[in-house]
RONUGU-639557 format. One record per residue: residue number from 1; x, y, z of N, C-alpha, C, O in turn; residue in one letter. Coordinates in nm, 3 decimals, m for minus. Example, Ala and Ser with C-alpha at 12.3 -4.5 7.8 and 13.67 -1.06 7.14 Angstrom:
(r 1; (1.319; m0.569; 0.780); (1.230; m0.450; 0.780); (1.320; m0.330; 0.780); (1.424; m0.332; 0.846); a)
(r 2; (1.285; m0.225; 0.708); (1.367; m0.106; 0.714); (1.290; 0.003; 0.787); (1.341; 0.114; 0.804); s)
END
This chain:
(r 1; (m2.807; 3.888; 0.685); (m2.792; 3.745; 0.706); (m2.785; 3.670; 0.572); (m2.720; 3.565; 0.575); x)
(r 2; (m2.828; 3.699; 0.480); (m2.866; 3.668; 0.344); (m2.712; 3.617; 0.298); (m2.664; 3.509; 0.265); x)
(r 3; (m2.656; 3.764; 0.317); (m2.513; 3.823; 0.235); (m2.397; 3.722; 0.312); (m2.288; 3.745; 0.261); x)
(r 4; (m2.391; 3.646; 0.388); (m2.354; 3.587; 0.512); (m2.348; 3.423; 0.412); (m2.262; 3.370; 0.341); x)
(r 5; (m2.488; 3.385; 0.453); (m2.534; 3.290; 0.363); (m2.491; 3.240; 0.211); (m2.482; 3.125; 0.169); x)
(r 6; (m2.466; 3.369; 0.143); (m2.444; 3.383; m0.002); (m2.264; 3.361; m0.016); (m2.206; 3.298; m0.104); x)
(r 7; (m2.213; 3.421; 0.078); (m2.104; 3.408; 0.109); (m2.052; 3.303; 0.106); (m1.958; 3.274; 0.031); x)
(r 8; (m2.112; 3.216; 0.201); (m2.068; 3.092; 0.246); (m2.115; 2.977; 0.140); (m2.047; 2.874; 0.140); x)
(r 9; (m2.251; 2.985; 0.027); (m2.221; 2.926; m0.010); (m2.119; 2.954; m0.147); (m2.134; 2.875; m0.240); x)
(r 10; (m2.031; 3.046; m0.161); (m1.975; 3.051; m0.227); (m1.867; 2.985; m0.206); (m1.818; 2.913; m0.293); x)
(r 11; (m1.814; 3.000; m0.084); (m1.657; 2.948; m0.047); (m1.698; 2.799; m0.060); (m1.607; 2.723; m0.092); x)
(r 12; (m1.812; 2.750; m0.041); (m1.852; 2.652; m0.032); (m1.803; 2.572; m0.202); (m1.733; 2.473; m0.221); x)
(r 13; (m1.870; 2.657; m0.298); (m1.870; 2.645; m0.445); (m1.700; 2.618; m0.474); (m1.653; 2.513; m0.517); x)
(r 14; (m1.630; 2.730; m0.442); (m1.494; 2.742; m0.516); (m1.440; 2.671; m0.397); (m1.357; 2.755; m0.364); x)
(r 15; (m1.430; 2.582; m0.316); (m1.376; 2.476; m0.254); (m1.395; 2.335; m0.326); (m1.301; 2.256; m0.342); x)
(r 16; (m1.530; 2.309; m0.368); (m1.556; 2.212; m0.411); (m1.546; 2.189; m0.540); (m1.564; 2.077; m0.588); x)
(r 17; (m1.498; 2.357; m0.651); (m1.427; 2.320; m0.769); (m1.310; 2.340; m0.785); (m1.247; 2.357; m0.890); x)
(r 18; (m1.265; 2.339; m0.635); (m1.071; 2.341; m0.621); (m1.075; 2.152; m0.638); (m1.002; 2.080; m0.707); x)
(r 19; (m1.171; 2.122; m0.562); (m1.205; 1.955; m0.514); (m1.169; 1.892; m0.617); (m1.077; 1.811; m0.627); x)
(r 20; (m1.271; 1.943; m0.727); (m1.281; 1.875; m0.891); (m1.167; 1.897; m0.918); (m1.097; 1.804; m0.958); x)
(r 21; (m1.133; 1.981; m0.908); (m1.005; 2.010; m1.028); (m0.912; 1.965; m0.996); (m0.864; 1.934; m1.105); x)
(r 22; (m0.821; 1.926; m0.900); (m0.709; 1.905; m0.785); (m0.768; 1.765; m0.687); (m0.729; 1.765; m0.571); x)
(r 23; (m0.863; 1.644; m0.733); (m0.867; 1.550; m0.588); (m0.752; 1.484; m0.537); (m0.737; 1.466; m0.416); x)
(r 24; (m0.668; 1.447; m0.624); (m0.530; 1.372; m0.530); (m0.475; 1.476; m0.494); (m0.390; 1.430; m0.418); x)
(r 25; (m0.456; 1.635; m0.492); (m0.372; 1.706; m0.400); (m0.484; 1.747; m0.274); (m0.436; 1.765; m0.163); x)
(r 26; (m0.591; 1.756; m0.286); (m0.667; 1.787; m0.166); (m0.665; 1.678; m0.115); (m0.622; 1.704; m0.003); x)
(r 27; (m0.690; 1.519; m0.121); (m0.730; 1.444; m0.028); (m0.554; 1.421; 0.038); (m0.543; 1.462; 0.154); x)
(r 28; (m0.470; 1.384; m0.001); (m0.332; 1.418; 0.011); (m0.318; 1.533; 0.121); (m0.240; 1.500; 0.210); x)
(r 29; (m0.366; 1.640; 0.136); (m0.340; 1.774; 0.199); (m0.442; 1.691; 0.324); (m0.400; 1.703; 0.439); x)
(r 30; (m0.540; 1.628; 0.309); (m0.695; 1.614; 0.373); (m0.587; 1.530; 0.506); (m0.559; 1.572; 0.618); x)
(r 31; (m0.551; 1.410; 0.443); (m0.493; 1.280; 0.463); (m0.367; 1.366; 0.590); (m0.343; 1.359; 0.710); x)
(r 32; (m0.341; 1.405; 0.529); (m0.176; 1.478; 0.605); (m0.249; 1.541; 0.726); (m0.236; 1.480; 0.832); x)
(r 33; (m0.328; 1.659; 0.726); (m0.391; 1.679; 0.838); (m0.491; 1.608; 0.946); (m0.508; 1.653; 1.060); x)
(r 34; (m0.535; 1.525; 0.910); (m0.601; 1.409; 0.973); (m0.480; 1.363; 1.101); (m0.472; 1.392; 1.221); x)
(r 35; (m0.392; 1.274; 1.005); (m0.262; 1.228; 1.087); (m0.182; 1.291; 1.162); (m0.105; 1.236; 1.240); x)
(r 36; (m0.195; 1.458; 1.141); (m0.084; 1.538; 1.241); (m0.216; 1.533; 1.382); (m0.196; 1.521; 1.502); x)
(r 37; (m0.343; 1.547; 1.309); (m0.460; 1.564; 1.429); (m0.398; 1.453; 1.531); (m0.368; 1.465; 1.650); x)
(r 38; (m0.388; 1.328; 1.434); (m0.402; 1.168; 1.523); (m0.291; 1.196; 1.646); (m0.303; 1.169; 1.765); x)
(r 39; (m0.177; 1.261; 1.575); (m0.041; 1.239; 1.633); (m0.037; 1.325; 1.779); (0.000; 1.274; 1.884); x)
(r 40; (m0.088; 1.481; 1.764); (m0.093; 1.562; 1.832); (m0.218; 1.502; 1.969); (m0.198; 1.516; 2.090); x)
(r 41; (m0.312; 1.454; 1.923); (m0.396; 1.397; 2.034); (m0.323; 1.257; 2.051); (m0.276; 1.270; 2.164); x)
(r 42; (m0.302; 1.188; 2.027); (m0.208; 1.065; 2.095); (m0.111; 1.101; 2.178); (m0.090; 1.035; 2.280); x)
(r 43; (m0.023; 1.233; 2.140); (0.088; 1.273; 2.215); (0.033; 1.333; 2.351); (0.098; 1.322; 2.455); x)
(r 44; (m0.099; 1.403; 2.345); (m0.171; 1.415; 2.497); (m0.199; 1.343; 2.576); (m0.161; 1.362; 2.691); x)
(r 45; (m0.287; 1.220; 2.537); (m0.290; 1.112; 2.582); (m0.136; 1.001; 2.653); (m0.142; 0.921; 2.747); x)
(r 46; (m0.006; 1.040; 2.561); (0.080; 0.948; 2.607); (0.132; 1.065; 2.705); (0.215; 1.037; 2.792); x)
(r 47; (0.086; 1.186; 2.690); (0.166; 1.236; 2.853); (0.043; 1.210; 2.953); (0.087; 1.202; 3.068); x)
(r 48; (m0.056; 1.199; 2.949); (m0.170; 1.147; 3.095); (m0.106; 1.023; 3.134); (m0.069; 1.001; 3.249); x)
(r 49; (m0.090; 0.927; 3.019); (m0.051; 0.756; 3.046); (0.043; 0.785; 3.157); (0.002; 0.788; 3.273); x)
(r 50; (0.171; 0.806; 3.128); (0.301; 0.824; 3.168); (0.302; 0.871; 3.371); (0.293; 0.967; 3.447); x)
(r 51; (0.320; 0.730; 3.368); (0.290; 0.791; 3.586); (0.451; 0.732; 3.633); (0.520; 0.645; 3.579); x)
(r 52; (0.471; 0.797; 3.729); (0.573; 0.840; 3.778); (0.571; 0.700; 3.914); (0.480; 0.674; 3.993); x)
(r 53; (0.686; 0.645; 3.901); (0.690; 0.497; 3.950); (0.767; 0.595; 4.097); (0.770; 0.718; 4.097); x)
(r 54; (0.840; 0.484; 4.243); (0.854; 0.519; 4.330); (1.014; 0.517; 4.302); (1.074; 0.413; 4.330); x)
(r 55; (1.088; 0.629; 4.248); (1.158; 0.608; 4.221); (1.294; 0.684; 4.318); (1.256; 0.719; 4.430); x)
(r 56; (1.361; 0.697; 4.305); (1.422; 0.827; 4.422); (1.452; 0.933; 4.368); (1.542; 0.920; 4.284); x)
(r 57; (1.413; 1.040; 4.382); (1.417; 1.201; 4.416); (1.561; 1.240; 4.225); (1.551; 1.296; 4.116); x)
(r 58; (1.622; 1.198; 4.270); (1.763; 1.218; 4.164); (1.727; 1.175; 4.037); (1.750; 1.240; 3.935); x)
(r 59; (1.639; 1.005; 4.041); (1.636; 0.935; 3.944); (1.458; 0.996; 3.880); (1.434; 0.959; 3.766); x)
(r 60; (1.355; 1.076; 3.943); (1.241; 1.125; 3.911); (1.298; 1.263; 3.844); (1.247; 1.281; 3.734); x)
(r 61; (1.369; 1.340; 3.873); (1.403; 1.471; 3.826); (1.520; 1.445; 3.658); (1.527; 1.516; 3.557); x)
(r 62; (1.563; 1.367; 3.679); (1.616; 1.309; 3.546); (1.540; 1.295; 3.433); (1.539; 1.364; 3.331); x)
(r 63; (1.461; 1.173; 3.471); (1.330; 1.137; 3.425); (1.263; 1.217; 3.350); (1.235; 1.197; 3.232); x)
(r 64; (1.226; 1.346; 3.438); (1.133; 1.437; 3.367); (1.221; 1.567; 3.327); (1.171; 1.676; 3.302); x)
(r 65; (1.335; 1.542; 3.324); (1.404; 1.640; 3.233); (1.394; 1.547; 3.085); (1.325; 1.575; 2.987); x)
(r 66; (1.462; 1.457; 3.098); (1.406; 1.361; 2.943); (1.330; 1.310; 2.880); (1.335; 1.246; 2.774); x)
(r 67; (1.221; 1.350; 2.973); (1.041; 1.326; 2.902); (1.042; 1.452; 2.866); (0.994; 1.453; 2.752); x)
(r 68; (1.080; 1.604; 2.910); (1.029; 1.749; 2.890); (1.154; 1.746; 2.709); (1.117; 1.787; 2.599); x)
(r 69; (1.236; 1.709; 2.730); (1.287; 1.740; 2.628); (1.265; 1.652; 2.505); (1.265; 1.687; 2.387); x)
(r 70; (1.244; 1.521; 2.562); (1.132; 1.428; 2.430); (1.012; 1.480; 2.382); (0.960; 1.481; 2.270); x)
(r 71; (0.970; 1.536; 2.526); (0.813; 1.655; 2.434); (0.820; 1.752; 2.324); (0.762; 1.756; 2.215); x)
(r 72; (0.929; 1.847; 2.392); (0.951; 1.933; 2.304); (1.043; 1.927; 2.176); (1.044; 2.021; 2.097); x)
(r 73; (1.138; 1.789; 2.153); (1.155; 1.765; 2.068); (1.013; 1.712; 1.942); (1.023; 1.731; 1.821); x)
(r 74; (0.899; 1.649; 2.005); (0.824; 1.620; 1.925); (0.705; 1.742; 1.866); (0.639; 1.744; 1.762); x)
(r 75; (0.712; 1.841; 1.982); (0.622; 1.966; 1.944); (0.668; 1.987; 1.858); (0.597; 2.015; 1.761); x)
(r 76; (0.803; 1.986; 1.848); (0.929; 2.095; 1.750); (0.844; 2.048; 1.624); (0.766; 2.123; 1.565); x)
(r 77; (0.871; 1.898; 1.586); (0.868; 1.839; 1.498); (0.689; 1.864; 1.435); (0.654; 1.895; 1.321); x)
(r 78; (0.620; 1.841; 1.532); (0.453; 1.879; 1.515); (0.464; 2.008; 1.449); (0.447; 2.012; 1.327); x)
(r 79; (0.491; 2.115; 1.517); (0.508; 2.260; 1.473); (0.553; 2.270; 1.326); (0.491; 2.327; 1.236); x)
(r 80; (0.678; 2.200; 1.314); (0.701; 2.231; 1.160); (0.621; 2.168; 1.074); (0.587; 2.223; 0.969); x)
(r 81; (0.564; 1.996; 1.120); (0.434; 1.969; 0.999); (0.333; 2.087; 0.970); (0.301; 2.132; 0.860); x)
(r 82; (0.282; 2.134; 1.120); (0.180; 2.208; 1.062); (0.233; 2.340; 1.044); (0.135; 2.413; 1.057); x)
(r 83; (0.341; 2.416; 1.020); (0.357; 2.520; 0.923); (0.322; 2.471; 0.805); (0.234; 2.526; 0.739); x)
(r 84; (0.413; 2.317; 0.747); (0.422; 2.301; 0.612); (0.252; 2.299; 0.583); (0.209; 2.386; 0.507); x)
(r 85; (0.181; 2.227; 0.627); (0.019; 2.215; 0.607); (m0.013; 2.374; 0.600); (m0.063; 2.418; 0.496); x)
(r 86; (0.009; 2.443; 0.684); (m0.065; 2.578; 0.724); (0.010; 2.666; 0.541); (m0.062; 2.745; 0.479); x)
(r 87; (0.132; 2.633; 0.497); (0.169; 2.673; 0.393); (0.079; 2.596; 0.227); (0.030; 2.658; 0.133); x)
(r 88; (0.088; 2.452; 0.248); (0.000; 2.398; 0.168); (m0.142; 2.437; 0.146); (m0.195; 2.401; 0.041); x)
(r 89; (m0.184; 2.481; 0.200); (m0.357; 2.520; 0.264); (m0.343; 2.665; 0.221); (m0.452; 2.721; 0.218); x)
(r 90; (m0.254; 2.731; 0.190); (m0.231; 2.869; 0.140); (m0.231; 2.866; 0.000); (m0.326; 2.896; m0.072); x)
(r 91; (m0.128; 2.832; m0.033); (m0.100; 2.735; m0.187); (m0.234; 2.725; m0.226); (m0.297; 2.805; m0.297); x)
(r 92; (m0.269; 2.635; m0.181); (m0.448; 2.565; m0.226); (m0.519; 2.705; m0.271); (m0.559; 2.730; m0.385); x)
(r 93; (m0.527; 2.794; m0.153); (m0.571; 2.859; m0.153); (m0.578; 2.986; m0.293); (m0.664; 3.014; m0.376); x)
(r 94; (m0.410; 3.049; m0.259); (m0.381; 3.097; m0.411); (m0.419; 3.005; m0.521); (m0.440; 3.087; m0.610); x)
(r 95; (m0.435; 2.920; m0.559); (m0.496; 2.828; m0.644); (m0.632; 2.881; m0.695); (m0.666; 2.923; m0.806); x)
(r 96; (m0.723; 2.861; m0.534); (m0.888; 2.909; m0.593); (m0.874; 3.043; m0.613); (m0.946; 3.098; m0.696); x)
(r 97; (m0.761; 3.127; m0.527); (m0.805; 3.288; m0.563); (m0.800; 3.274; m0.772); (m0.890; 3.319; m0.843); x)
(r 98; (m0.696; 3.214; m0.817); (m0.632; 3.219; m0.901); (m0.749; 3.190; m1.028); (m0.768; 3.262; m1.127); x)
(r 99; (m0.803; 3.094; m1.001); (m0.903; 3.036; m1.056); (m1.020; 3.118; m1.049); (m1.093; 3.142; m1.145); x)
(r 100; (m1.035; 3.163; m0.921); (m1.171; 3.314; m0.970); (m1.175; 3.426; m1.016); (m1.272; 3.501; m1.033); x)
(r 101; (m1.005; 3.449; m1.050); (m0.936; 3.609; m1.108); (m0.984; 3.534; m1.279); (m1.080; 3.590; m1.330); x)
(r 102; (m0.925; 3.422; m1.357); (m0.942; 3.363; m1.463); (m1.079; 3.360; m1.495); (m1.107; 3.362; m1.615); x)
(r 103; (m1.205; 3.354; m1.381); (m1.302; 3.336; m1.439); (m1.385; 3.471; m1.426); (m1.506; 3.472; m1.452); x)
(r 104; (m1.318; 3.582; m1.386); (m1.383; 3.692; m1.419); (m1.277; 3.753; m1.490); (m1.264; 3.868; m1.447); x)
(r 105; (m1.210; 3.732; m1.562); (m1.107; 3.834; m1.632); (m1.159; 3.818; m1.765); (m1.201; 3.718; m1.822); x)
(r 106; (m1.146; 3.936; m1.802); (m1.205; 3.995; m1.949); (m1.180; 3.908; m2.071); (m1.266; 3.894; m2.157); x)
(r 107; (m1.079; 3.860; m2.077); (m1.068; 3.794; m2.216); (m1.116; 3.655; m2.182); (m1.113; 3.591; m2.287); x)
(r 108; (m1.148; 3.599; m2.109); (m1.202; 3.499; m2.080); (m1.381; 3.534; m2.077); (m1.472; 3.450; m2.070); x)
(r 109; (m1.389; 3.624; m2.082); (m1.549; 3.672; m2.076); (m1.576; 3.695; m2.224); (m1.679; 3.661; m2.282); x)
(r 110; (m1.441; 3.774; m2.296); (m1.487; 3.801; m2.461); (m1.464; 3.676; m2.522); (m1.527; 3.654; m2.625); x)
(r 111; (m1.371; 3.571; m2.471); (m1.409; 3.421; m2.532); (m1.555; 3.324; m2.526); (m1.605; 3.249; m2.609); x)
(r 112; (m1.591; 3.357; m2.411); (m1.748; 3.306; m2.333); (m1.870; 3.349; m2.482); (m1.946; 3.277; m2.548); x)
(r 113; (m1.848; 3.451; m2.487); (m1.944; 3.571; m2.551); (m1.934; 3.556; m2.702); (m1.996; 3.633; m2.775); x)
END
C-alpha cells in the first residue's frame, strides 16, 4: 500500500512540475477540456428537452431523421475535439516523461556533483 501511495505521490510531483514549467499550456489544455465536458453534457440535456409535438406520422419520421443526423454530425465533431485533447494530454505527457529521463540522465547528475 505504501508503494501505491509513493507512486501517486509522485505522479502527483511531476504533474505539478509539468504545472510550473508549462501554466499557459496546461490551463489552455485544462480550459479546452472543461468546455468539450460543458458541450457534451448540454448536448444530453438538449436531446431530453426536445419533445415531439402532434405532428403527422410523415412529418415525425423526417423530423427525427434530421435530429439523428444533427446528432451525429455533432458527436462527429465532439469525437474529433477529444482525440485532439486525448493527443494533447499525450504530448503533455511525453513532456513529463521527457523531463524525468533529463533528470536522471548521467551528465546531468555529473553536472549536479
Amino acid at each position: 500500500m505504501d508503494d501505491i501511495e509513493q507512486q501517486c505521490e509522485d505522479a502527483v510531483f511531476v504533474l505539478c512540475d509539468a504545472r510550473e514549467r508549462y501554466p499557459l499550456r496546461c490551463a489552455n489544455e485544462f480550459q479546452r477540456s472543461i468546455k468539450l465536458k460543458n458541450e457534451i453534457n448540454m448536448l444530453k440535456i438538449f436531446q431530453k428537452s426536445t419533445v415531439m409535438s402532434e405532428l403527422p406520422i410523415l412529418e415525425q419520421t423526417e423530423r427525427l431523421n434530421l435530429e439523428f443526423n444533427e446528432n451525429e454530425i455533432c458527436f462527429d465533431r465532439l469525437d474529433s475535439k477529444l482525440q485532439n485533447i486525448i493527443n494533447k494530454l499525450d504530448n503533455l505527457k511525453a513532456v513529463v516523461e521527457q523531463i524525468e529521463r533529463e533528470k536522471t540522465c548521467w551528465i546531468n547528475k555529473l553536472l549536479e556533483s
